[in-house]
C-alpha positions as CSV (number, residue, x, y, z in Angstrom):
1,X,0.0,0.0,0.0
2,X,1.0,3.5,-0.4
3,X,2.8,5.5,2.4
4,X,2.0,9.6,2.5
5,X,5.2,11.1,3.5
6,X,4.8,13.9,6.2
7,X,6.0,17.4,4.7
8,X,9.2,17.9,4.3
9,X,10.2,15.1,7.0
10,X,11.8,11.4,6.8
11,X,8.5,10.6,8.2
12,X,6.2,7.9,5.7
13,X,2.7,7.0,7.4
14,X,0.2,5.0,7.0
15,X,-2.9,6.6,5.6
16,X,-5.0,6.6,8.6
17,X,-3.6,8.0,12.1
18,X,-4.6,6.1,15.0
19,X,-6.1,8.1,17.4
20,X,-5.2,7.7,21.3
21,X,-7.7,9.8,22.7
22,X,-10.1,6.4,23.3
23,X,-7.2,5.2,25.7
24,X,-7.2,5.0,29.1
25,X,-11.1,6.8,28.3
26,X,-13.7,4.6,26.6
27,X,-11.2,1.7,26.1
28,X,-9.5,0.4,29.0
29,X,-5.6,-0.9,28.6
30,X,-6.8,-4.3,27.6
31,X,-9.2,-3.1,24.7
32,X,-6.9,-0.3,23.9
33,X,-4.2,-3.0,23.2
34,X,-6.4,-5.3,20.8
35,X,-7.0,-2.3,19.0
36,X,-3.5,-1.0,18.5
37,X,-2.5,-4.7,17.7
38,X,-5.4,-5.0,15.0
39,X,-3.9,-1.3,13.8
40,X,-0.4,-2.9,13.4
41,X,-1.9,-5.8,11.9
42,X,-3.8,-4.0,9.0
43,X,-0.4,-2.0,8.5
44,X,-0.8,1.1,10.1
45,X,2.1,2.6,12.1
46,X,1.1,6.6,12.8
47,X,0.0,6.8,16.5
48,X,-1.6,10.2,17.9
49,X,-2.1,11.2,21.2
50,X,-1.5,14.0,23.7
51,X,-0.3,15.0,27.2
52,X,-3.5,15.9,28.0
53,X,-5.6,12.7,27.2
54,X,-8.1,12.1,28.7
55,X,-8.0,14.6,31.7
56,X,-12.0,15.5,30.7
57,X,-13.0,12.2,32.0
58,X,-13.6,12.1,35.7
59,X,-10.6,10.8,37.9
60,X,-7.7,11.3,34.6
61,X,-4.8,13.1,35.7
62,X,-4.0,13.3,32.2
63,X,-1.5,11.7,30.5
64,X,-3.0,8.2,30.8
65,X,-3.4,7.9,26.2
66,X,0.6,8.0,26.7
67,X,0.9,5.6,29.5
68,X,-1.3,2.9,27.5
69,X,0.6,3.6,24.4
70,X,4.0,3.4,25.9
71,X,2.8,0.4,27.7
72,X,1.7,-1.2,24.1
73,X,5.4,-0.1,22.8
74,X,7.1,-2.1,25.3
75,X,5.3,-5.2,25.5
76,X,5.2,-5.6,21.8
77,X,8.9,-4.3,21.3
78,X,8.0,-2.5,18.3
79,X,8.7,1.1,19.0
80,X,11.2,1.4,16.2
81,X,8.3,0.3,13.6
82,X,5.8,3.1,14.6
83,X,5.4,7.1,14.0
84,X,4.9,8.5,17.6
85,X,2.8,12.0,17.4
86,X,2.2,13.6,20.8
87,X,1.4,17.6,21.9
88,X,2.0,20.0,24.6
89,X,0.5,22.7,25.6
90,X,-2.6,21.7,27.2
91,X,-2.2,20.0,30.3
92,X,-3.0,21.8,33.3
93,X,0.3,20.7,34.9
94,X,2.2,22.4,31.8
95,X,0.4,25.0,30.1
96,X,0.8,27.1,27.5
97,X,4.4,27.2,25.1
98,X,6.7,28.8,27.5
99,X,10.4,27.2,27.1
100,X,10.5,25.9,30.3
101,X,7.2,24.6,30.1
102,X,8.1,22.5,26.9
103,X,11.0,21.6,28.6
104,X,9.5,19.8,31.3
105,X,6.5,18.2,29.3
106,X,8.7,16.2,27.2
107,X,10.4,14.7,30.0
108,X,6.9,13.8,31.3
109,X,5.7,13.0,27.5
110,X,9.0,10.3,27.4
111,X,8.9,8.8,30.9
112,X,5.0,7.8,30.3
113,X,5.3,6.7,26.7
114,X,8.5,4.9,27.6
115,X,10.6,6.1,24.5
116,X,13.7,7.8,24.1
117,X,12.1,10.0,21.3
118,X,9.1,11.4,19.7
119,X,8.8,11.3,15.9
120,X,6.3,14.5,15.5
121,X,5.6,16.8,18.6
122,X,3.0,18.7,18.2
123,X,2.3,22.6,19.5
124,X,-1.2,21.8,21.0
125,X,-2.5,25.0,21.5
126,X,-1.1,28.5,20.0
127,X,-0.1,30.4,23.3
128,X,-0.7,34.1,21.9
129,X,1.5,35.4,25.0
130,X,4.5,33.9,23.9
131,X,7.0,34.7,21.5
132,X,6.8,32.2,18.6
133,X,11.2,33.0,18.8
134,X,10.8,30.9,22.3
135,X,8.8,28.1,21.9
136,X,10.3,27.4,18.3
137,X,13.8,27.8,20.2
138,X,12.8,25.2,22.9
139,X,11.5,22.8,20.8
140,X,14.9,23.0,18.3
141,X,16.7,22.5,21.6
142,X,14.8,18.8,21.7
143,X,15.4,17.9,17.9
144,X,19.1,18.9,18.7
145,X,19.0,17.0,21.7
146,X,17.3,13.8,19.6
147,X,14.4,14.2,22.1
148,X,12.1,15.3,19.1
149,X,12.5,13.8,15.2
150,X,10.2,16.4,13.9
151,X,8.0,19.9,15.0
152,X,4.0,20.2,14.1
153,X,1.5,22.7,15.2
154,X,-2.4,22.3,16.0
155,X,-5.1,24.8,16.5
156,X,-2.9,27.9,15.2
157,X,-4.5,30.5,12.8
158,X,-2.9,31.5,9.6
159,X,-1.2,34.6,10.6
160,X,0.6,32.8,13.3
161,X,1.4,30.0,11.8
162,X,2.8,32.3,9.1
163,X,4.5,34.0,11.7
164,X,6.5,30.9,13.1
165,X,7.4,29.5,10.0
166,X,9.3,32.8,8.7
167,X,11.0,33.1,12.7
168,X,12.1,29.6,11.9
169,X,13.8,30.3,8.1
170,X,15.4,33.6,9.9
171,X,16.4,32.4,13.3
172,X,17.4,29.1,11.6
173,X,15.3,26.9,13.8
174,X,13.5,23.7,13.6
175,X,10.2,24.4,11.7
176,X,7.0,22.7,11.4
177,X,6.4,20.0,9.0
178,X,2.7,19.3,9.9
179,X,-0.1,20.9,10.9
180,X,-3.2,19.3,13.0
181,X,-6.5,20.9,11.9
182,X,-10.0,20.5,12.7
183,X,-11.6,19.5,9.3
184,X,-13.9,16.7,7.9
185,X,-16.9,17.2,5.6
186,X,-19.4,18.7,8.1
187,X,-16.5,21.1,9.1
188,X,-14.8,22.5,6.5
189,X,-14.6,26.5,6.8
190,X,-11.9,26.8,9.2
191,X,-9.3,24.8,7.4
192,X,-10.1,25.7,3.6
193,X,-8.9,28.9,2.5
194,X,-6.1,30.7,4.3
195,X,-4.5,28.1,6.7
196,X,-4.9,25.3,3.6
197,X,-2.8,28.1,1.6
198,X,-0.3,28.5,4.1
199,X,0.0,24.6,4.9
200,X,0.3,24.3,0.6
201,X,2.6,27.4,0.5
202,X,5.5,25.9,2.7
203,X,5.0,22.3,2.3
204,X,3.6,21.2,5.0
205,X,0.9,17.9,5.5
206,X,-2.4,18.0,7.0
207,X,-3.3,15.6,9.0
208,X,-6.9,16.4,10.6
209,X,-8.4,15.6,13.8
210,X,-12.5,14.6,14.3
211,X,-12.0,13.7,11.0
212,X,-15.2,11.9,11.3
213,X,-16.9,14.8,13.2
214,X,-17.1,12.7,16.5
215,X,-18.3,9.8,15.2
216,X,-21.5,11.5,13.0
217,X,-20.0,10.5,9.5
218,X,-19.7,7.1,10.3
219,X,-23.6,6.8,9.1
220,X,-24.9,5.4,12.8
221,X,-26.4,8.6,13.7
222,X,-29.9,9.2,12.3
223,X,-33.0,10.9,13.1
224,X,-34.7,8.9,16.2
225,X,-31.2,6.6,16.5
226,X,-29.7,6.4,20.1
227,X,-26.4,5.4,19.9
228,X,-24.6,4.6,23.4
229,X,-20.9,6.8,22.7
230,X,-19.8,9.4,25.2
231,X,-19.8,11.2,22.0
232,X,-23.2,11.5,20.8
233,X,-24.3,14.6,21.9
234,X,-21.6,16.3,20.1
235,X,-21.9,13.7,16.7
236,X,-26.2,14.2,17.3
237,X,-25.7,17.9,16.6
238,X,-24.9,17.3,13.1
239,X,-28.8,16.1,12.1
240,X,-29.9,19.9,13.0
241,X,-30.4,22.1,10.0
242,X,-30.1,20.4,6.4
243,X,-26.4,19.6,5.5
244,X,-26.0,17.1,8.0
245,X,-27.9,14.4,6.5
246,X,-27.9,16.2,2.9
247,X,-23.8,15.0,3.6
248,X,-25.1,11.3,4.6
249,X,-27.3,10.6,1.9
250,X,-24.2,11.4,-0.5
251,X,-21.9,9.2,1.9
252,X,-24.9,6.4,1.5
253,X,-24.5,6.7,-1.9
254,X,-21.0,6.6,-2.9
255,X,-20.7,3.8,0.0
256,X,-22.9,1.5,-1.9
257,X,-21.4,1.6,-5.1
258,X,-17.6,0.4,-3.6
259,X,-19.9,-1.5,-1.1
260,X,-18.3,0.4,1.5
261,X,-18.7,1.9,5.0
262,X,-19.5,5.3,5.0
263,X,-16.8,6.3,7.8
264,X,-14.7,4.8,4.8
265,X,-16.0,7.1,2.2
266,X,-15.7,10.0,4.3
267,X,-11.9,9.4,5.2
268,X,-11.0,8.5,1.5
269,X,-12.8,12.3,0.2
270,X,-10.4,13.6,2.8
271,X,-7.4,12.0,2.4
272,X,-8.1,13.2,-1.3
273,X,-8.3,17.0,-0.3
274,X,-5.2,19.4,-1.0
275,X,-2.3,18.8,1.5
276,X,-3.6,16.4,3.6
277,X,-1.4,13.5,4.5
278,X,-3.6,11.1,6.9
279,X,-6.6,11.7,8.8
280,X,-6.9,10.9,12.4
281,X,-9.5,8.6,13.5
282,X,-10.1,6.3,16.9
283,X,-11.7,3.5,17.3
284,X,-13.6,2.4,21.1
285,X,-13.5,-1.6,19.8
286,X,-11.8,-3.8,17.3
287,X,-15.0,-4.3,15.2
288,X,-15.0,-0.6,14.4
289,X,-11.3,-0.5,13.3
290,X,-11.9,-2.1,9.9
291,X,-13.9,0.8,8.4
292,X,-10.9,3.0,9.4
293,X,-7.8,1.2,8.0
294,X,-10.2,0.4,4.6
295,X,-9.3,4.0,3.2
296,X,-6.2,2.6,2.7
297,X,-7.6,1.1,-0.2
298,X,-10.2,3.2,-1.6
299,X,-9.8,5.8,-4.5
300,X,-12.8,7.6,-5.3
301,X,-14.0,8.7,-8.4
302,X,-14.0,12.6,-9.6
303,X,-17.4,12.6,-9.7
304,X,-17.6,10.8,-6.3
305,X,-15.2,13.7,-5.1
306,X,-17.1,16.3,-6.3
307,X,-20.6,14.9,-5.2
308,X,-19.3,14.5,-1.8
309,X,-17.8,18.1,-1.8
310,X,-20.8,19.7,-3.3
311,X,-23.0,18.0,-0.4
312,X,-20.8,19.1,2.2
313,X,-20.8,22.7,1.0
């Protein structure tokens, strides 16, 4: 199967990111384990998690998506075989992009994912109070250190993404190679148009997060469906008003003809957008994995494209 290579990195990924937000959350270390070993399995190797995950659930200190994960690594022994992506920034113990803060998070990030390095640390958060000259300097410090392979940034406008990418060309610091944006085909206004163009400009990869809009383009949310997903009420959201289920009834119909899954559909039209690299996608149990790891081989059509893209609009 084909690899997407991550910007301007050594970094080639599996089409699909795993996401690690489930872990330690709504799959406990044992289910998180059969799914990251029926990941591996159906070739994937890109990993994504945070500091952070899950501290929104009740009793997570944070930090627990890591400790799973690094637990995984070292029972499997196949750290050297995967793409590590973790961020800092939002964790209440190490907030914000202060060089001292990112600093101290890696060491944290390290000890719990039981790794001498991360392959694509991300910015989590832009932190508007600090100099992007700082953070950009801490985090060359780690690639120069071998701490970090490779910088990325999430939830960072245009401007200041912009802004950080020109400080790292003049200052002659590590720059980013990826950038993390909200974007699927329910939500597509804040990544197309200026941020795409800057991400397209300097050669950087996309590589989206609730890429299936919390679980609503996967097809199981209809009117009068309950679905049981700590999710739901932000995936149920999507039925109100008519583009919602204009955007399933396209996903229905371009599913049936590859006799697909319509999560499938909906990562294939946007792993086929501009940029983007691999889309990021979790999975609670193994039986939901499958659907995920099938965009790796699904090409749509043109016309499939563009029916998709005109629904979503």
């Amino acid at each position: 199967m084909d690899m997407a290579r991550i910007g301007s990195s050594d970094l080639d990924v599996f089409p699909l990111a795993l996401g690690g937000n489930v872990f330690g959350w709504t799959a406990d270390e044992r289910e998180s384990f059969a799914v990251l070993d029926a990941y591996r399995a159906a070739g994937g190797n890109f990993i994504d998690t945070a500091d952070v995950y899950s501290i929104w659930a009740e009793g997570n200190p944070g930090g627990t998506s890591e400790t799973v994960l690094g637990n995984w690594m070292a029972s499997r022994g196949n750290r050297d075989e995967l793409v590590i992506a973790t961020k800092v920034g939002a964790h209440p113990d190490f907030k914000g992009l202060r060089a001292g803060t990112i600093k101290s998070a890696v060491e944290h990030s390290l000890r719990r994912l039981r790794t001498d390095r991360i392959d694509l640390y991300y910015t989590h958060y832009d932190d508007p109070d600090t100099p992007v000259e700082e953070f950009l300097g801490a985090l060359d410090s780690l690639v120069e250190e071998g701490k970090v392979r490779h910088i990325g940034a999430s939830n960072i406008s245009a401007e200041r993404l912009s802004e950080a990418l020109a400080a790292s060309k003049r200052e002659g610091l590590a720059s980013y190679v990826a950038l993390q944006p909200h974007y699927n085909l329910v939500e597509r206004d804040a990544y197309e148009g200026p941020l795409a163009e800057v991400v397209a400009e300097h050669g950087l990869s996309a590589v989206p997060y609730y890429a299936l809009a919390s679980g609503f383009l996967t097809g199981k949310y209809r009117p009068g469906a309950e679905v049981d997903s700590a999710r739901a009420g932000s995936a149920a959201r999507y039925l109100e008003g008519e583009k919602g289920p204009r955007v399933l009834a396209a996903l229905d119909e371009v599913a049936r003809a590859h006799d697909a899954a319509p999560a499938t559909v909906a990562l294939a039209w946007l792993a086929a957008q501009p940029t983007v690299a691999a889309p990021i996608a979790s999975a609670r149990t193994v039986d939901q994995l499958p659907a995920l790891t099938a965009v790796a081989e699904l090409t749509l059509t043109e016309q499939e494209l563009a029916r998709l893209t005109e629904a979503s609009a």
